[in-house]
ZAMARGU-4260 file (C-alpha; in steps of 0.2 Angstrom, whole numbers, plus 5000, padded with zeros to 4 digits):
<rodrens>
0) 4908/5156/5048 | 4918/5144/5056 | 4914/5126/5047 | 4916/5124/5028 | 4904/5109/5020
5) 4916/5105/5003 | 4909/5093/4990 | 4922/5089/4978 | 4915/5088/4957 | 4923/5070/4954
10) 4921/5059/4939 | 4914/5045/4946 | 4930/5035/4942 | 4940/5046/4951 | 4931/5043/4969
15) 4948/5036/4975 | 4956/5052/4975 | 4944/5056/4992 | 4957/5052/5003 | 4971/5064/4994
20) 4956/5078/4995 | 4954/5075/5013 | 4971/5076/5016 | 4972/5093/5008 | 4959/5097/5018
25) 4969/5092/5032 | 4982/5103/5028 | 4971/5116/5037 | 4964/5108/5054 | 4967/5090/5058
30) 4946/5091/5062 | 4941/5085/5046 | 4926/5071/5041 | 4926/5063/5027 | 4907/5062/5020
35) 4910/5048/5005 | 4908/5049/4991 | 4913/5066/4987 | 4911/5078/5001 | 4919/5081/5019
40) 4916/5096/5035 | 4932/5106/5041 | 4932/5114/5056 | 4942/5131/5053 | 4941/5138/5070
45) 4958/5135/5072 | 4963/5137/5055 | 4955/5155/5056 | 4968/5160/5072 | 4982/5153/5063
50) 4982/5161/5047 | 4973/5176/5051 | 4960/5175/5040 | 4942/5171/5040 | 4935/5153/5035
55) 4929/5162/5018 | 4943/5167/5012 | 4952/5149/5018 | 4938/5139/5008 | 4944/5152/4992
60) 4964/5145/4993 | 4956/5126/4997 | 4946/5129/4979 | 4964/5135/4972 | 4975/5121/4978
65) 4961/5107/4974 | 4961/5114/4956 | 4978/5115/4954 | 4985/5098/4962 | 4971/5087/4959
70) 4961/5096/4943 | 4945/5095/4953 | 4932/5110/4956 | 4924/5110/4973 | 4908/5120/4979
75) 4908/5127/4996 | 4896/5129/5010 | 4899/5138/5024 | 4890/5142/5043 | 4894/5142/5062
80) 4889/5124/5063 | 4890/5109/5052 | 4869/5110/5049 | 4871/5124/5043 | 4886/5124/5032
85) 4877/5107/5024 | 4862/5118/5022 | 4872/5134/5014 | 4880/5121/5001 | 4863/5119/4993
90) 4866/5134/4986 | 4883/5135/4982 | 4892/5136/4966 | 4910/5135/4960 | 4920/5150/4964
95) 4906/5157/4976 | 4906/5150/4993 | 4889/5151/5000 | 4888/5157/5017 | 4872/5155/5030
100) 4873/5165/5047 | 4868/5160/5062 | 4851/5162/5071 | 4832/5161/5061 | 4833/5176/5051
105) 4847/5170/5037 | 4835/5154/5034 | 4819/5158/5037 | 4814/5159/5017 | 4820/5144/5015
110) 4809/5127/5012 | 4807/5114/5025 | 4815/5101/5013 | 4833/5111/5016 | 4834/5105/5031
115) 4846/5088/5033 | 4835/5075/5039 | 4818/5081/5033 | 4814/5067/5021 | 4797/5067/5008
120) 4786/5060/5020 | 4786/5074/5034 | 4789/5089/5022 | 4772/5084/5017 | 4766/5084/5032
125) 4771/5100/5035 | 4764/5108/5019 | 4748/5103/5022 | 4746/5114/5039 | 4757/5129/5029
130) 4772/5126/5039 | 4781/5127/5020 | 4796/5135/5026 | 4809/5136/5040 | 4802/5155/5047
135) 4787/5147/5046 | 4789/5129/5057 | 4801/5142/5070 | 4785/5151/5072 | 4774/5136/5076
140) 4770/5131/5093 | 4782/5116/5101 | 4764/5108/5104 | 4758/5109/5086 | 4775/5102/5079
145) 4774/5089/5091 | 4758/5084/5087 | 4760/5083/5066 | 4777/5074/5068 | 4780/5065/5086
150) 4787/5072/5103 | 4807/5069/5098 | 4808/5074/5079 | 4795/5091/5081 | 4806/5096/5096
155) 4821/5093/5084 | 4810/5101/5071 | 4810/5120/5079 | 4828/5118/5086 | 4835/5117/5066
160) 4823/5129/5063 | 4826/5142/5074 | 4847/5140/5067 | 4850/5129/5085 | 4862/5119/5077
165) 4872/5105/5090 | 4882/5097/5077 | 4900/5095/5077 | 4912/5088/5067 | 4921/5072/5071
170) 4935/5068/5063 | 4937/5050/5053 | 4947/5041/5042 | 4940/5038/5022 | 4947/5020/5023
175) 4935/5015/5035 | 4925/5014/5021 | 4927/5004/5003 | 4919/5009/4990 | 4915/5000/4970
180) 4907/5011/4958 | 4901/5006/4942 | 4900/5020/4927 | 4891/5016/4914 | 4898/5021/4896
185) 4880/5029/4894 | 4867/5037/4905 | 4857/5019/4904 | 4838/5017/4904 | 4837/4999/4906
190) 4834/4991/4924 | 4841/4974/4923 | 4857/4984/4917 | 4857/4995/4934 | 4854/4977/4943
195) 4870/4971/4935 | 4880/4983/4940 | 4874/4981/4958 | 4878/4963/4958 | 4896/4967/4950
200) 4898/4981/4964 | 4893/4969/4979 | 4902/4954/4973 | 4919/4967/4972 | 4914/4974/4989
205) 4912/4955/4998 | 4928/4950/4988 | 4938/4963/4997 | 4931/4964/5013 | 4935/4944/5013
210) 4951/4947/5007 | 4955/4960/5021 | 4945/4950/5035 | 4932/4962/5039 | 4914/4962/5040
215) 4902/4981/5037 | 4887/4984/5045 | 4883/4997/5033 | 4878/5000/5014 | 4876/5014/5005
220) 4869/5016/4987 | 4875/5030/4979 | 4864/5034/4962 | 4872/5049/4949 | 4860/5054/4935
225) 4864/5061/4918 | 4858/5079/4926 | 4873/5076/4938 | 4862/5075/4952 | 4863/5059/4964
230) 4855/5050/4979 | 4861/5041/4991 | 4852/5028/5003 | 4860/5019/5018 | 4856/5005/5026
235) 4860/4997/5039 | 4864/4978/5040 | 4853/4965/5052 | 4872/4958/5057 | 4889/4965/5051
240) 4892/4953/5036 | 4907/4950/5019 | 4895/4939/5011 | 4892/4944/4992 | 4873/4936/4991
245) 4867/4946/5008 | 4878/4961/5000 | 4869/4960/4984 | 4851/4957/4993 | 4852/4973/5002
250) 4857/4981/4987 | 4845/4976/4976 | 4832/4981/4992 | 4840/4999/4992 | 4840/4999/4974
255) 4820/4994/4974 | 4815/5006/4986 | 4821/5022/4975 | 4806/5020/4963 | 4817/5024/4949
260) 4807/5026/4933 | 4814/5026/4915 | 4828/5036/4924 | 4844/5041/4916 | 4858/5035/4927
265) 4877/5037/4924 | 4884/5027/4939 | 4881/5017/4952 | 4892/5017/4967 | 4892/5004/4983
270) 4900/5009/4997 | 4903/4997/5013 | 4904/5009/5029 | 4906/5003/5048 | 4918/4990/5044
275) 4923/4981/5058 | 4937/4963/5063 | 4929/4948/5054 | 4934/4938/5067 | 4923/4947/5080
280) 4907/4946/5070 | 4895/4934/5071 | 4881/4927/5061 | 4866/4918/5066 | 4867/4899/5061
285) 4854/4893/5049 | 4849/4876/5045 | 4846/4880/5026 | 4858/4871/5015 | 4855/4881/5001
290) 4865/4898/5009 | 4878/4886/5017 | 4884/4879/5001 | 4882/4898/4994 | 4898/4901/5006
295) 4905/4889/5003 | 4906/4889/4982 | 4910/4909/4989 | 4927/4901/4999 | 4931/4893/4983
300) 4927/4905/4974 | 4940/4918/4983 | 4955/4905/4982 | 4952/4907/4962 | 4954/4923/4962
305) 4969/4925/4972 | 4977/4913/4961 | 4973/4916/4945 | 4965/4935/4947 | 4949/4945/4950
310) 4938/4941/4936 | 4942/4922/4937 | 4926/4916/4942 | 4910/4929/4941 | 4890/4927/4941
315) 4884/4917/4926 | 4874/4935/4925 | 4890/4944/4923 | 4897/4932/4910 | 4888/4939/4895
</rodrens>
């Protein structure tokens, strides 16, 4: 067991203490990546010379010194590859760190849907020829996958299965990343309440990105629910952008696409990724007046807000 998956039990106004968590992790190896909100892979192949002592028994003093610095419990995954350790953290639990082995045998009973990647559509798929488990869809012909899900993913498909894991972790930095999370003071029902929050979370993103000039090309919605589960959507941007309204658009898209139904939610969390120099973006020109005044009211908008503070000016939906 060389890679450890760690997901950090934050409160969801405490996401800023990421980077202090990844630099506790770092006290270990220097090949840490972050995995916002919450989570990050360590590579203890090192760590494991060094201290003379297995990845195991490393991730036990991690749990230790995140409790006792920082006040936040962790679980643990751990396995030979970062698949794996992803997969083993499924199962884990505070104070237990799961481990998965390498090869077929030590995940063959488990279903499809563990494996990262493996979305709704194609575990269906997959259930309805009785290829419901990992042992099963290692034991299916290349030909067969290949057929039910395409030549690339069913090749993909049996090398997971079969414990093949390529992954490797590569080392990042948590600010390249910036992050607005919106608790509510109660899990909350009501839709146009969740909307809100989206528009507040992408107007704070765009604000900042200006303010730092830089451009993301990448969103990611981050949903926690009162049974402290979450989901998480990314999305990728048609052109790296700071603009609040195509911020908020893609938000709202996201957002649409979960579904939600009457669910329970506690926060809501934006998070801009893949940010990059404004002043090498681009943008594609548009002759419609309506979202060139938008940046420019936006301009306007920003000088307010350095001079007089961040909630000087706000949407008129935001005012109530």
């Amino acid at each position: 067991m060389t890679i450890l998956c760690v997901r950090f039990q934050l409160p969801p106004v405490h996401e800023a203490a990421l980077p202090e968590l990844i630099g506790l992790l770092e006290e270990f190896t220097p090949v840490v990546e972050a995995l916002p909100p919450d989570g990050a892979l360590a590579d203890l192949r090192g760590a494991e010379r060094y201290f003379g002592r297995s990845a195991v028994e490393l991730a036990a003093v991690i749990r230790v010194r995140s409790l006792a610095l920082y006040g936040v419990d962790c679980v643990i995954g751990a396995g030979p590859g970062p698949m794996l350790a992803r997969m083993a953290l499924r199962d884990a639990r505070p104070g237990v760190t799961h481990e998965l082995p390498e090869g077929p045998d030590g995940i063959a009973e488990l279903p499809v849907t563990a494996l990262p990647g493996v979305g709704t559509a194609t575990a269906r798929t997959l259930c309805e020829y009785g290829l419901d488990t990992l042992g099963m869809v290692a034991a299916a012909p290349l030909s067969t996958l290949q057929r039910l899900v395409g030549a690339k993913t069913g090749r993909e498909l049996r090398e997971k299965a079969n414990g093949i894991d390529r992954g490797r972790v590569v080392p990042n930095a948590v600010s390249r990343s910036l992050a607005a999370e919106r608790p509510f003071g109660r899990d909350e029902l009501d839709p146009d309440r969740h909307r809100r929050a989206l528009l507040s979370a992408a107007g704070e993103l765009g604000s900042r990105l200006r303010a730092l000039e830089k451009v993301c090309g990448t969103l990611a919605l981050t949903v926690r629910y009162a049974d402290r589960t979450a989901t998480t959507r990314t999305r990728t941007l048609k052109e790296p952008t700071a603009h609040s309204a195509a911020l908020t658009r893609t938000a709202y898209d996201m957002y649409e696409a979960l579904g939600l139904q009457r669910a329970r939610v506690r926060s809501i969390t934006l998070r801009a990724e893949a940010l990059g120099p404004a002043e090498q973006a681009s943008y594609q020109l548009t002759f419609d007046p309506v979202d060139e005044k938008a940046r420019r009211i936006e301009e306007v908008a920003d000088r307010a807000r350095a001079k007089f503070g961040p909630h000087a000016v706000k949407p008129g939906t935001l005012a109530a």
